[in-house]
N, C-alpha and C positions, 0 to 999 in steps of 0.2 A: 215466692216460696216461703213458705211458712216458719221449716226449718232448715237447719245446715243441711246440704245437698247430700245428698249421699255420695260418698262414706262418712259423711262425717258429722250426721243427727244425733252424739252421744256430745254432743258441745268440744268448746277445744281444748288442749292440756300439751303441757309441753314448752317447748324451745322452740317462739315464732320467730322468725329473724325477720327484721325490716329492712330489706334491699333495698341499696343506692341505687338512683334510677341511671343510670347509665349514657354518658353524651357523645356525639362528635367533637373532634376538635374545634368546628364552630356553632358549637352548642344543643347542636340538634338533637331529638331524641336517638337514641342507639337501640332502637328495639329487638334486632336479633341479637345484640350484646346482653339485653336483660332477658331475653327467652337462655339464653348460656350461661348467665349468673344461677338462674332460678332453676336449672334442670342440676348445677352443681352443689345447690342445697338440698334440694330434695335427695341425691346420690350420696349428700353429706350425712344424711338422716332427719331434717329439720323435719319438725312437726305439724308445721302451718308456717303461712308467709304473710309478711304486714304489709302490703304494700303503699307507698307515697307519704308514708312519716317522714317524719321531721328529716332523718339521713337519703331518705327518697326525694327532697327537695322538692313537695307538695307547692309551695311557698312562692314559688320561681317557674311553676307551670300554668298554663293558661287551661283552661276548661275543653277543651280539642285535646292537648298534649295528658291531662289524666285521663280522659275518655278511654285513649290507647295506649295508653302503660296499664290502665287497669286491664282492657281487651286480651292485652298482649299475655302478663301474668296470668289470666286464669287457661288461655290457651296452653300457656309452656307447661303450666302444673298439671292439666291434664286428667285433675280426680284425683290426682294421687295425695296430695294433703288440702287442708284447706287453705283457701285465696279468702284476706280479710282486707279491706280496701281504705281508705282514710277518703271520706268525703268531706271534711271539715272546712268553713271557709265561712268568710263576712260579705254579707247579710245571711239571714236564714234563709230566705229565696236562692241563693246560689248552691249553699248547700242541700238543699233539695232537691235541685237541678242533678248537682254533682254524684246525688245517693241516687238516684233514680238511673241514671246513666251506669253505676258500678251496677246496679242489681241488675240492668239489662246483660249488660259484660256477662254476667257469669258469675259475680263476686258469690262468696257464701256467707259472706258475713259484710256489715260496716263497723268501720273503726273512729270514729267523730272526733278530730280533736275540739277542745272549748273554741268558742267565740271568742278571736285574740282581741286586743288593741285598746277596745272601751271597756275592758272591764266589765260585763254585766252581774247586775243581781244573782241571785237565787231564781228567783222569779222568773225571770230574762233567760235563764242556762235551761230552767223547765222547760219553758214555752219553746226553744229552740229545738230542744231533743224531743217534743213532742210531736212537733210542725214534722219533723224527720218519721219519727214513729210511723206517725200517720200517712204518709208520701207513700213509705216502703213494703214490703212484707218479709223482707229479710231481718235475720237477728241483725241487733246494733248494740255497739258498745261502746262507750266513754271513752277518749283517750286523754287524761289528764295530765297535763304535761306543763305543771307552770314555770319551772325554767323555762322555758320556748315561747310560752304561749301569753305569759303574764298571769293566767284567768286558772284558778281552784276552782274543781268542784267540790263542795261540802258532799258527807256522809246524808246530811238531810235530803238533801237534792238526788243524791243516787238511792236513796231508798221509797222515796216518793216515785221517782220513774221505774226502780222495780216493782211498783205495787199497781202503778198505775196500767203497765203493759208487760206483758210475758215474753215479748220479744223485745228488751231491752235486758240484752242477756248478760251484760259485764260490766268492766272498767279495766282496763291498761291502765296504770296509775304508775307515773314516775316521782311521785311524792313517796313512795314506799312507807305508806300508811298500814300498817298490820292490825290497827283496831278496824278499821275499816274490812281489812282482809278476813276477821275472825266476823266481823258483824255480817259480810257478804252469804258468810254459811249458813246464816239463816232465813235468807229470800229465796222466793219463788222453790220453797221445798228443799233446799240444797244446791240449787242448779244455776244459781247464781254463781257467776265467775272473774272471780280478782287476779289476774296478772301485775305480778311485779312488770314495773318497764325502766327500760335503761338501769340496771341498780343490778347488783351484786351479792345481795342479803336474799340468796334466794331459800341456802336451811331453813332460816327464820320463817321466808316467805311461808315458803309448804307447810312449815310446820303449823303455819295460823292459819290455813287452806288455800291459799294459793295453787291454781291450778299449773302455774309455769310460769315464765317469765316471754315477757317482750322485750328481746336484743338485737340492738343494731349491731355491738360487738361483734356479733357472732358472725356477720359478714364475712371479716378476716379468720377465724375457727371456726368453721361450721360445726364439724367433728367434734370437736373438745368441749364446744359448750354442753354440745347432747350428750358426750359422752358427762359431762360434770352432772347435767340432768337424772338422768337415768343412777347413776352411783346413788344422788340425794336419795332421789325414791327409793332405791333398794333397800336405803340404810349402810352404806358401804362408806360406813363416818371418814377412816384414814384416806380413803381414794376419794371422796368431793372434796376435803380437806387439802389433799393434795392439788387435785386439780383449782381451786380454787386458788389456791397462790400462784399457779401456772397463769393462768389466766390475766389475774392484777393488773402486772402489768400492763398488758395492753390493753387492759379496761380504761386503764389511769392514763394511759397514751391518748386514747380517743376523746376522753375528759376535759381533756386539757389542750389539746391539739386545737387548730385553726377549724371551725367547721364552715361545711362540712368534708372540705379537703384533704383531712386526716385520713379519714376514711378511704376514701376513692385512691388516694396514693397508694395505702398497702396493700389496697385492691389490684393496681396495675404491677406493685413489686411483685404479686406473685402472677402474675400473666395473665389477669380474671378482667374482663370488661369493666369500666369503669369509667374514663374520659375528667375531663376536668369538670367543677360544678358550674355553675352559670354564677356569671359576675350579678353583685360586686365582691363574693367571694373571688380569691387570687387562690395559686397552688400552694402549696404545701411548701415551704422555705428548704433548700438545700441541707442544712443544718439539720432538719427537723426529719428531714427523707434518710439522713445517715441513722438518725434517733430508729425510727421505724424499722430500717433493713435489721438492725441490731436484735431490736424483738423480734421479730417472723422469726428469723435465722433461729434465736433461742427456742421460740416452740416448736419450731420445726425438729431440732436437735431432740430436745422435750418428745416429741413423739414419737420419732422413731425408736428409740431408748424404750419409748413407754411398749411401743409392738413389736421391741425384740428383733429389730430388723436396720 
């Protein structure tokens, strides 16, 4: 496919949340748990779905077990938002394997993260997202993630692959680059698309064009993030302001917490699929599960207050 599938050829925008991939207690995949995760973001409002980043535990699965978590996800969603897939991995030939199989799946988008471990050039990052380009016919985007990954992409590098090919349609960037995000508004006609990822600076974001944000967060609020969304966009300053302190905390929870276990625990507190991560991640410390119940309980409180109910 040339472009995002229908409904969803006006490119993406919004609050994509990247869903924990979901296990057994002996580590298996949990796939009708992730078709139950993913049908309660959608009901939550989410705008599109990232699936197999870094809180999806990409990392820790073998090339069989993406195949059908990607399978799985574009089946649960159904058309009703977009499914954008993380094919990222070392060598490029894997990753090509891995894009090639998400575009069979269904996927409407790819989601790349950088080539981890050795560090490549400019040069090296090119020729990787090229090798990709040319494998797929689906849009591909960047997912820049060098906490995780080690590996920057330069602004040069992402303007060269948007000149070079038109479906090299973005960048997820959790370096929350805004020069980057004001320079992105002027490739491929405007249709070029920067995603804040993992980050919190989303006013800022939009305001230098940022189409939305990539949050894992949002796992544990579906609700609240979209709703913080939608407020930015309207210009509704005191209510994203608000909701923006609501939130913090349990941004700064997830920040700081064990990953990716933090996560998956306040998943399970509130009765949502989730399972433990695969070792040599351990669970979530006792101590730190009382940390967590404290927050949910807050926003939970937080929101019914907020709907009057």
């Amino acid at each position: 496919m040339a472009a995002l599938a229908t409904p969803h050829r006006q490119g993406l925008r919004g609050i994509l949340i990247a869903p924990v991939t979901p296990l057994r207690p002996d580590e298996s995949l949990d796939l009708p748990g992730l078709h139950t995760l993913i049908g309660h973001f959608i009901a939550s409002g989410a705008h599109g779905l990232f699936i197999l980043a870094s809180q999806g535990e990409f990392f820790s699965l073998d090339r069989s077990e993406r195949r059908r978590v990607a399978r799985t996800a574009v089946r649960a969603a159904g058309g009703r938002v977009p499914v954008i897939v993380n094919t990222g991995a070392m060598p490029t030939s894997e990753a090509v394997r891995l894009s090639r199989d998400a575009e069979a799946a269904g996927a409407d988008a790819l989601g790349v993260i950088t080539p981890f471990y050795m560090k490549p050039t400019a040069e090296e990052l090119f020729q990787h997202y090229w090798a990709i380009l040319r494998a797929v016919r689906c849009p591909v985007y960047a997912y820049n993630n060098p906490p995780r990954s080690g590996v920057g992409m330069d602004a040069r590098t992402v303007v060269r692959l948007a000149k070079a090919s038109p479906r090299f349609r973005g960048i997820f960037d959790a370096n929350g680059d805004l020069g980057l995000a004001r320079r992105c508004r002027q490739l491929q006609d405007g249709h070029f698309e920067y995603f804040l990822a993992g980050r919190m600076e989303l006013i800022e974001a939009l305001r230098a064009g940022a189409r939305g944000a990539v949050l894992a967060t949002a796992n544990a609020a579906p609700r609240d993030f979209v709703s913080w969304y939608e407020a930015v966009r309207r210009g509704e300053r005191v209510e994203a302001e608000r909701l923006h302190r609501h939130l913090t905390p349990l941004h700064t929870f997830f920040r700081t917490g064990p990953f990716p276990a933090t996560m998956k625990a306040c998943l399970e507190l509130q009765g949502l699929p989730a399972g433990p991560a695969r070792r040599p991640a351990l669970p979530l410390p006792s101590s730190l599960r009382g940390k967590a119940v404290k927050i949910l309980r807050r926003l939970e409180a937080s929101g019914r207050r907020r709907r009057g109910s």
